[in-house]
C-alpha positions as CSV (number, residue, x, y, z in Angstrom):
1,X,-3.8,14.0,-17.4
2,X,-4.1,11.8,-14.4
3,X,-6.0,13.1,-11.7
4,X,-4.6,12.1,-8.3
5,X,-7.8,10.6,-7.3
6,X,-7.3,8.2,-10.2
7,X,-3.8,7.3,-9.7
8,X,-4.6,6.8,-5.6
9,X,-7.6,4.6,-6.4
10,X,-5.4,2.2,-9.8
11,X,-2.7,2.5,-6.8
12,X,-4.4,0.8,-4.5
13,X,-5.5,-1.7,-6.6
14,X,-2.1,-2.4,-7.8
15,X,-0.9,-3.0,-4.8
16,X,-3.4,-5.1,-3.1
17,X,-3.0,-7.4,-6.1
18,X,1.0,-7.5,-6.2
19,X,1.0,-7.9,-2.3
20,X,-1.8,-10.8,-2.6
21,X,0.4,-12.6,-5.1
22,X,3.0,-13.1,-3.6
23,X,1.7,-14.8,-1.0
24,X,3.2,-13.0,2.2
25,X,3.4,-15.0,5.3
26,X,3.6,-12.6,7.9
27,X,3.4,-8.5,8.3
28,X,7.7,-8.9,8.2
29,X,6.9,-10.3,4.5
30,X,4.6,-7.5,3.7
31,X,6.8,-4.6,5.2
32,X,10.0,-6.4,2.5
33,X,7.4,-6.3,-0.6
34,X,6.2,-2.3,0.6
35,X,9.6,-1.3,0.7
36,X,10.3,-3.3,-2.5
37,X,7.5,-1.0,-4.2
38,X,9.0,2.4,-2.9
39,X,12.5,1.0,-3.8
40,X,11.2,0.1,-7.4
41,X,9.3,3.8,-8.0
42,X,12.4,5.9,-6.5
43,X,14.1,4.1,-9.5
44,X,11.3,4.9,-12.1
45,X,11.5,8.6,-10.6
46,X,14.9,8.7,-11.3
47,X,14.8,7.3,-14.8
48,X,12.2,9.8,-16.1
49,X,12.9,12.7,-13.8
50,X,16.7,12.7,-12.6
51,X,17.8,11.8,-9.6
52,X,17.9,14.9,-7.6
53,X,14.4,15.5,-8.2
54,X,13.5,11.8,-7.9
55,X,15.2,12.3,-4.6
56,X,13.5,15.5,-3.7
57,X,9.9,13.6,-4.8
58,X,10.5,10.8,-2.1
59,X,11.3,12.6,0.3
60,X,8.4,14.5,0.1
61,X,6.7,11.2,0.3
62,X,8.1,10.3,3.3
63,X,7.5,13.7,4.9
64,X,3.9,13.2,4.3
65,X,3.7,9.5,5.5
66,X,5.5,10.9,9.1
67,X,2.8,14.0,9.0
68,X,-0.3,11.4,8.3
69,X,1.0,7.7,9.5
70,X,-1.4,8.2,12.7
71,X,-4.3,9.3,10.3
72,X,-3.8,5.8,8.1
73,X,-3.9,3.7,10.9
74,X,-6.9,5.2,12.6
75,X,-9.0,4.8,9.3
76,X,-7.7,1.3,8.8
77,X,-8.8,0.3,12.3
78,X,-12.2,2.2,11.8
79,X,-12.5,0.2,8.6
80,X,-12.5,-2.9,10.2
81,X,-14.3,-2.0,13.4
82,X,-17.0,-0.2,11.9
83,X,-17.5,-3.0,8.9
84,X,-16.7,-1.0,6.2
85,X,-15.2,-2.2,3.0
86,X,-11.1,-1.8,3.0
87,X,-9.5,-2.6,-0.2
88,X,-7.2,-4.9,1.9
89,X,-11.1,-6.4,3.4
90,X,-12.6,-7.0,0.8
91,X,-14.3,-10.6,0.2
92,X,-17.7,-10.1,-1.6
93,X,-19.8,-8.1,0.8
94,X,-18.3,-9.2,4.2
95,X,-15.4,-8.2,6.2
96,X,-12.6,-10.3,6.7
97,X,-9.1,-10.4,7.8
98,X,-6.1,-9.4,5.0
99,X,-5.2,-12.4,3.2
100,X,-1.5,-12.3,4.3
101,X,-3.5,-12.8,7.9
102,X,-5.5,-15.9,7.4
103,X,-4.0,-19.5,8.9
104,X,-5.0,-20.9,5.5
105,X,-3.1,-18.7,3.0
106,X,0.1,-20.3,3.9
107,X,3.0,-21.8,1.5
């Protein structure tokens, strides 16, 4: 069995690297590939689980994401503020901006 702590840590990984990837080049680009994601796992729910309860499951999601948004974004700025590794930060040992941010990651 998969523990949630598992599949929230391999998530985040997954993630960073398919966002990185494809190279966005602006937080527009990112938001397209995000919803991309959520599109693509609606669509595995409902394959293996039906689509009523895949509907029922992302819902959910998104009732937690309007509950906690404000809770994200405060530990993402207190991330970078307080130097911190963030898996979306992380370059060796030092802080730095995400890669979708930096003038030089461009196409």
């Amino acid at each position: 069995m998969v523990t949630q702590e598992t599949a929230e840590r391999m998530c985040n990984k997954l993630v960073e690297a398919y966002i990185n990837a494809c190279k966005p080049r602006d937080m527009e680009d990112v938001k397209n590939l995000t919803l991309k994601l959520i599109s693509m796992a609606g669509l595995a729910l409902a394959a293996t689980q039906g689509k009523d309860e895949a509907v029922a499951l992302i819902q959910g999601a998104a009732i937690h994401v309007g509950e906690n948004a404000h809770r994200s974004r405060a530990e993402i700025i207190r991330s970078h503020w307080s130097h911190r590794l963030c898996p979306f930060h992380r370059v060796g040992r030092r802080m730095q901006s995400p890669p979708w941010r930096r003038p030089w990651n461009t196409k």
